[in-house]
N, C-alpha and C positions, 0 to 999 in steps of 0.2 A: 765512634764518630757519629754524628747526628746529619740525621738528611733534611732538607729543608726543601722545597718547593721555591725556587726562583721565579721571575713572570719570565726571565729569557734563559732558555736551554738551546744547548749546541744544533737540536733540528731546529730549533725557531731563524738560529741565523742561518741554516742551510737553506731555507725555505721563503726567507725575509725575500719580500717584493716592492720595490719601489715605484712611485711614478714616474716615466719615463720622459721630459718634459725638455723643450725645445726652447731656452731662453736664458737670457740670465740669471743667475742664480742654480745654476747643476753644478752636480760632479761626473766626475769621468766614471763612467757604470766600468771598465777596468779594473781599476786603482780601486774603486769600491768593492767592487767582486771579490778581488785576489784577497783585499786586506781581509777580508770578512769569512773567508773561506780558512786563513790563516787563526781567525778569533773563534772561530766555529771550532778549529781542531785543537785551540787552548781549552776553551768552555767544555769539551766533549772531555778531555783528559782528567780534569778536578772532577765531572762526574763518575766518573770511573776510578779516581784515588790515583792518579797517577800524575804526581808532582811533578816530576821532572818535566814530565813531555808536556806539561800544561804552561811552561817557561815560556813557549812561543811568546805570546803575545797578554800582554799584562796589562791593569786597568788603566795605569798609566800612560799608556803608550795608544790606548782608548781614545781617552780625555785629550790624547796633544795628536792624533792624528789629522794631517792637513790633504785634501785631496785636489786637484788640479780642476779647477773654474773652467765649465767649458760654458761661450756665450756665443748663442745660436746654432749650436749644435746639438746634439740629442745625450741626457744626460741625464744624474737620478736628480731629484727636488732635493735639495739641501739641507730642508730643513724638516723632511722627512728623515731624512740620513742620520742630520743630527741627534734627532730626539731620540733614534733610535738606537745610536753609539752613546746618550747618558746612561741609557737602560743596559745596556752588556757592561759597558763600563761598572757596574752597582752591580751587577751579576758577576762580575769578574773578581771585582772587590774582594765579594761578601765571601768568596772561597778564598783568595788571598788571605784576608783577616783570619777565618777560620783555622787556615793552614801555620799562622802564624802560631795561633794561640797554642795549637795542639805541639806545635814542634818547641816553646820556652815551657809546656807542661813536661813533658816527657824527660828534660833536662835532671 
């Protein structure tokens, strides 16, 4: 199996800080945290080869995650969030795809 150097590893989402912004256009820094704590211990499990437990949470479920619009209340920038759920998303991927190809080799 081949290592590669991702830009997003399972501490970067432990450690991801957003602006905390009072307006509209937030999310619910909750529903951010949990989901992202959840993608943190899928990304942590493919670096460690362990497929299963890496099922948590997939790119897919990335790309479609919707989190609750809070407007005038204290909440992460959105479009901070975003950018930085395409980035795990493609870090998610890229072990998906990997895991795929190795599992139709061994066939």
């Amino acid at each position: 199996m081949r290592h590669r150097r991702f830009n997003v590893r399972s501490e970067d989402v432990r450690t991801k800080r957003f602006n905390a912004l009072k307006f509209d256009g937030c999310y619910d820094v909750r529903e951010v945290d949990q989901f992202l704590d959840q993608a943190a211990a899928a990304l942590e499990a493919h670096e460690r080869g362990l497929r299963e437990q890496a099922q948590i949470v997939r790119s897919h479920e990335v790309e479609a995650v919707k989190f609750t619009s809070r407007v005038y209340e204290r909440g992460y920038s959105a479009q901070e969030v975003d950018v930085f759920l395409e980035e795990l998303a493609e870090a998610l991927g890229s072990y998906e795809t990997d895991s795929g190809a190795e599992g139709r080799a061994q066939r």
